[in-house]
C-alpha positions in Angstrom: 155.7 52.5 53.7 154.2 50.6 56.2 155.9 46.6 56.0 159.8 46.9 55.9 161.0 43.1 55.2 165.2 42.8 56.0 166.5 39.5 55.3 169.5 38.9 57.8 172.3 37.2 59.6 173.8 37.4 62.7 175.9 40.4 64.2 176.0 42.8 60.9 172.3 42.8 60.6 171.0 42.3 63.5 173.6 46.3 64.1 171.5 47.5 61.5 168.2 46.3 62.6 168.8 48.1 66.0 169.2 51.3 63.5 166.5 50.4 61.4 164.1 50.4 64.0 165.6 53.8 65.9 165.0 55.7 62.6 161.8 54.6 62.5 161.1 55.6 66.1 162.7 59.0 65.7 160.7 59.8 62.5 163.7 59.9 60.4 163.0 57.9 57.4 160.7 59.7 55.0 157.0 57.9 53.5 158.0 55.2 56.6 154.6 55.1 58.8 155.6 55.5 62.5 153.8 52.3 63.4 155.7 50.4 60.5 156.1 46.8 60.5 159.0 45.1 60.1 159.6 41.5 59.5 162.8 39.9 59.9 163.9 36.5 57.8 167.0 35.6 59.5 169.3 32.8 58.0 169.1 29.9 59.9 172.2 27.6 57.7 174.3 28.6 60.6 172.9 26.2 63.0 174.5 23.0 64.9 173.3 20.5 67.5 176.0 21.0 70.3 175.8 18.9 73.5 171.9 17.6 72.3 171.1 21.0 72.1 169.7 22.9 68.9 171.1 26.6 68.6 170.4 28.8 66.1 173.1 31.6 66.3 171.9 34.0 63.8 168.3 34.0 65.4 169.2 34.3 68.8 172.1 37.6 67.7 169.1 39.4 66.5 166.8 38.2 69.2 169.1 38.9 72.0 170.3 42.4 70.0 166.6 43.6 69.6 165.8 42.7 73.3 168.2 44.7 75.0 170.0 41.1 76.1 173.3 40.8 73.5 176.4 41.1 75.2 177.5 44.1 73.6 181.2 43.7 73.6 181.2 40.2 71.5 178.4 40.8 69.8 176.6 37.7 70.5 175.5 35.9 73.5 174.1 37.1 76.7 175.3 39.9 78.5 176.6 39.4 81.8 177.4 35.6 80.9 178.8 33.4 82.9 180.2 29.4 82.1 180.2 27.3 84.6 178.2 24.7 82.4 181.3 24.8 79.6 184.1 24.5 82.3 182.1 21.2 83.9 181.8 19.9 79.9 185.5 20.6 79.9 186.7 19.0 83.1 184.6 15.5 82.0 186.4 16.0 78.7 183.5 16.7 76.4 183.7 17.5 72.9 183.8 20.0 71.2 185.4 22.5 73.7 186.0 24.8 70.9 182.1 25.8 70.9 181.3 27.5 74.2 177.4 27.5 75.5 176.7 30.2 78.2 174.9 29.8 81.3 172.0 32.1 80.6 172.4 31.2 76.9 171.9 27.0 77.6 168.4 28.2 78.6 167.1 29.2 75.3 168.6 25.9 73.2 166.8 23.8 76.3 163.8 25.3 75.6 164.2 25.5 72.0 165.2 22.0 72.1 162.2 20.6 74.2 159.9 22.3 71.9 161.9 20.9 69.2 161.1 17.0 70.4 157.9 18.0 71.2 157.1 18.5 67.8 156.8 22.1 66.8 158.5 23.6 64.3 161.2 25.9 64.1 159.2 29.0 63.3 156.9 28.4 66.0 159.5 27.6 68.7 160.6 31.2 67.7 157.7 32.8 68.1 157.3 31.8 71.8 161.0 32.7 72.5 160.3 36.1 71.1 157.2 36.8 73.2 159.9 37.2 76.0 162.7 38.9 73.7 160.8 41.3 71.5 157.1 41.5 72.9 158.2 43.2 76.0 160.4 45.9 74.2 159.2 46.5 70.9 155.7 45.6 70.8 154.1 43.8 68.0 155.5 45.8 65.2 158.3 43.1 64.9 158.4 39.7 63.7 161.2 37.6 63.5 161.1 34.1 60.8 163.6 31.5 60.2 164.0 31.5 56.4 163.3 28.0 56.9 161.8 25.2 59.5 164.3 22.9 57.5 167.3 21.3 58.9 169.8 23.6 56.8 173.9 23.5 57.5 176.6 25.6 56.4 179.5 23.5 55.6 183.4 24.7 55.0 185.8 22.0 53.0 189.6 23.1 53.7 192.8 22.1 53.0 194.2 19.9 55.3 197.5 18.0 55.0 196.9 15.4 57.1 193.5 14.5 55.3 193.7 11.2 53.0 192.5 13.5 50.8 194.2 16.8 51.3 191.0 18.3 52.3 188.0 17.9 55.1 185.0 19.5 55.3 184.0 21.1 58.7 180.7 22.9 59.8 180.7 26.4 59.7 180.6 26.8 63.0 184.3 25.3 63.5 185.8 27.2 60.7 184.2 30.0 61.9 185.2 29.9 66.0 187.6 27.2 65.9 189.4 28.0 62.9 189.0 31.6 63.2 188.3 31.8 59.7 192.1 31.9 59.2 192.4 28.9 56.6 191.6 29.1 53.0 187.6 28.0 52.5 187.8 25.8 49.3 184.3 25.5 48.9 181.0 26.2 50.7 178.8 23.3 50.9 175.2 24.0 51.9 173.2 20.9 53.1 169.7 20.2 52.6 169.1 24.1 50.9 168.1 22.4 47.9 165.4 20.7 49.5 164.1 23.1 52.1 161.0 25.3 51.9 160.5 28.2 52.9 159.5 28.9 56.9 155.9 30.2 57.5 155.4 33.5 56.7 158.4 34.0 54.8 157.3 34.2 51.3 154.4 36.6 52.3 156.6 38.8 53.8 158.8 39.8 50.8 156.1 39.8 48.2 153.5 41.7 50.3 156.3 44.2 51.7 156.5 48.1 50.4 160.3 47.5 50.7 162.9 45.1 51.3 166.5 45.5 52.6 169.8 43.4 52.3 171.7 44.8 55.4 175.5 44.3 55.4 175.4 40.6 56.6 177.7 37.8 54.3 176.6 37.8 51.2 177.6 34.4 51.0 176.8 32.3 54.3 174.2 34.6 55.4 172.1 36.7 53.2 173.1 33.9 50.5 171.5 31.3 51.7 168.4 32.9 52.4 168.4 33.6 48.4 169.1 30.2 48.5 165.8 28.6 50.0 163.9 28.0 47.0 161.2 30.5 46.4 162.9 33.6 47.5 164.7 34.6 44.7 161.1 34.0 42.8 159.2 36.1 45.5 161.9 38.8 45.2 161.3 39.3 41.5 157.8 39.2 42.2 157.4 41.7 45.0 156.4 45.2 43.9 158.4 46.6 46.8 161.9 48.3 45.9 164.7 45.8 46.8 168.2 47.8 48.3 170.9 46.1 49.7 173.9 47.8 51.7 177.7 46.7 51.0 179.1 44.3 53.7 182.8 45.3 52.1 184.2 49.1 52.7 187.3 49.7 51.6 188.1 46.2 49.7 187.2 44.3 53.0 184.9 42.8 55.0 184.3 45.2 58.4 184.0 42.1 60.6 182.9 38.5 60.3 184.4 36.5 57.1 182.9 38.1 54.0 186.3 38.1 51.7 187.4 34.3 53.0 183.6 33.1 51.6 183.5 35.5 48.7 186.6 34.5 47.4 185.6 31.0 47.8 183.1 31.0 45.5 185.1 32.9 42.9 183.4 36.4 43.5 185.9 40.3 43.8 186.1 41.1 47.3 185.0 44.8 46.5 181.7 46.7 47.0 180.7 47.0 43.8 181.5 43.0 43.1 179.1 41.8 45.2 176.4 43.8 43.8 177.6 42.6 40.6 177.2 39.2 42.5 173.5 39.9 43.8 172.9 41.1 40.4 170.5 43.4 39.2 166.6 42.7 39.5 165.5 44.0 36.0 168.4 41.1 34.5 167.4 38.4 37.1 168.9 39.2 40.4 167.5 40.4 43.3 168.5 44.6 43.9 166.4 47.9 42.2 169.0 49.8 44.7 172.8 49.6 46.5 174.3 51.7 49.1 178.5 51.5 49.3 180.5 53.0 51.5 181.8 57.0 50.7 185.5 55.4 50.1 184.1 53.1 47.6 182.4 56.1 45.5 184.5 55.4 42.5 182.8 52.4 42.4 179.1 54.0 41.6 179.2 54.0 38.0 180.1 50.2 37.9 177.0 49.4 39.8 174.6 51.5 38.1 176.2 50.3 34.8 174.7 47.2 35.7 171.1 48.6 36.4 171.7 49.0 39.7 170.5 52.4 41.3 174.2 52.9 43.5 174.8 55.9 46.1 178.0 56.3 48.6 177.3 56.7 51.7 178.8 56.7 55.1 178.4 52.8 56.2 180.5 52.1 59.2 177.7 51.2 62.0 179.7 53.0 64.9 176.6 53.5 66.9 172.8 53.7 66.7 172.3 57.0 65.5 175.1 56.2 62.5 173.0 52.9 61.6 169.8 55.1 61.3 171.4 57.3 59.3 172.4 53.8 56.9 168.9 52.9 57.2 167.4 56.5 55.9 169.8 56.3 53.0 168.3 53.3 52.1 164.9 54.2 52.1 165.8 57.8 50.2 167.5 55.2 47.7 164.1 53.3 47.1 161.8 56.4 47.5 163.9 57.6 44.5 
């Protein structure tokens, strides 16, 4: 195998990517070339303009985690922030407060931005941030792609009393860091994924790639709406590379992040082998050939592969590198197989 294609969100798989990419440099997955390739498409529905500025959470997680630059204990943003910009936003009584933009951070949505207005796309605007983020620590071997160069937004409608309607719709961003995720999501309302195209590169990437992984990000708000851009689910059947995913849910719940408020949103069990069931498998129209749960979830196995769905239980919980690569070798033993 020489192009690995991982189609990911924010904290969960830019964790794994970090394993991905150790295994690989450590010789530890099997028929994987030491100089592989591997080509990110990162969901980019989780986006806002916030004080004029465009930020793109889920690139910048897995651009800050692959550069060495993530603050490590949050999981996102830089490390060794500071917020001096936020508390002079605050003191002038600028909305939203909620949403806080780092110092060091603010410099990649101004650059971002001014590229933005000066007319390049999104992919491109990526591209030149990662010269600085990836380049200098990982070499060529890694691209990174917005899944599209569309405006795309993730929207939550809740319940809300004191709506006319009982209900308002939020972005995502609020009823993820405002809310906390700690109201019931009614519905997940994905603007302008119907009409968006796939970002340069994007298509090529799954169909021309000897494997491709689903890490453990949402399979809802994250690795859904990738699936969602039109044309990937049609390149995914296409591809001649195996297709495994791993389980964001262990145990009958989401590790972190939001996976069993948005799964249960959409009507889909909050288990491991549900959202297989929900991926579905590629031989009856979905997208998977393989699907890694958690060793708690084994009695789930049989479900899975009843669906024609290749299933193994294995350890999943990404408590440090060297457990990630271990996730990562799994998966390509899965699709070797």
């Amino acid at each position: 195998m020489h192009n690995i294609t991982v189609l990911s969100g924010g904290m969960g798989g830019a964790r794994f990517l970090q394993g991905l990419l150790h295994a690989i440099a450590t010789g530890r997955l099997p028929g994987v070339a030491a100089d592989a390739a591997v080509t990110v498409v990162a969901n980019t529905a989780d986006d806002l303009w916030i004080h004029g500025l465009k930020v793109c959470p889920d690139l910048d997680t897995v651009m800050y985690t692959l550069g060495d630059g993530i603050d490590p204990g949050r999981g996102w943003g830089r490390r060794d922030e500071t917020w001096s910009v936020k508390e002079e936003l605050a003191t002038y009584g600028v909305e939203p407060t909620w949403f806080g933009l780092g110092d060091r951070d603010i410099a990649t949505h101004l650059v971002r931005t001014q590229m933005l207005d000066a007319g390049y796309p999104l992919s491109q605007v990526t591209e030149a941030l990662c010269k600085r983020w990836l380049a200098p620590t990982l070499g060529q071997g890694v691209r990174l792609l917005p899944m599209t160069d569309d405006r795309v937004e993730t929207h939550i409608a809740i319940t809300d009393p004191e709506a006319p309607s009982g209900r308002r719709v939020v972005h995502f961003q609020e009823y993820w860091v405002r809310l906390r995720a700690e109201v019931p999501a009614e519905t997940v309302v994905v603007v302008g994924l119907d009409d968006s195209t796939p970002g340069p590169g994007v298509l090529d990437a799954i169909t021309d790639a000897d494997l491709v992984l689903l890490p453990p990000s949402n399979p809802v708000v994250s690795v859904g709406t990738i699936l969602g851009v039109p044309g990937v689910r049609e390149a995914l059947a296409a591809t001649k590379a195996p297709v495994v995913g791993l389980s964001p849910i262990v145990g009958g719940t989401h590790v972190r992040g939001m996976a069993e408020q948005m799964l249960t949103s959409i009507g889909v069990e909050v288990s491991a082998s549900g959202v297989a069931l929900h991926y579905g498998a590629r031989s009856n129209g979905g997208v998977l050939d393989g699907w890694l749960l958690d060793t708690v979830d084994a009695a789930e196995v049989d479900r899975v592969t009843a669906a024609g769905i290749a299933c193994v239980a294995v350890p999943l919980m990404m408590t440090d590198v060297d457990a990630t690569a271990a996730m990562a070798a799994a998966a390509v033993e899965l699709a070797r197989a």
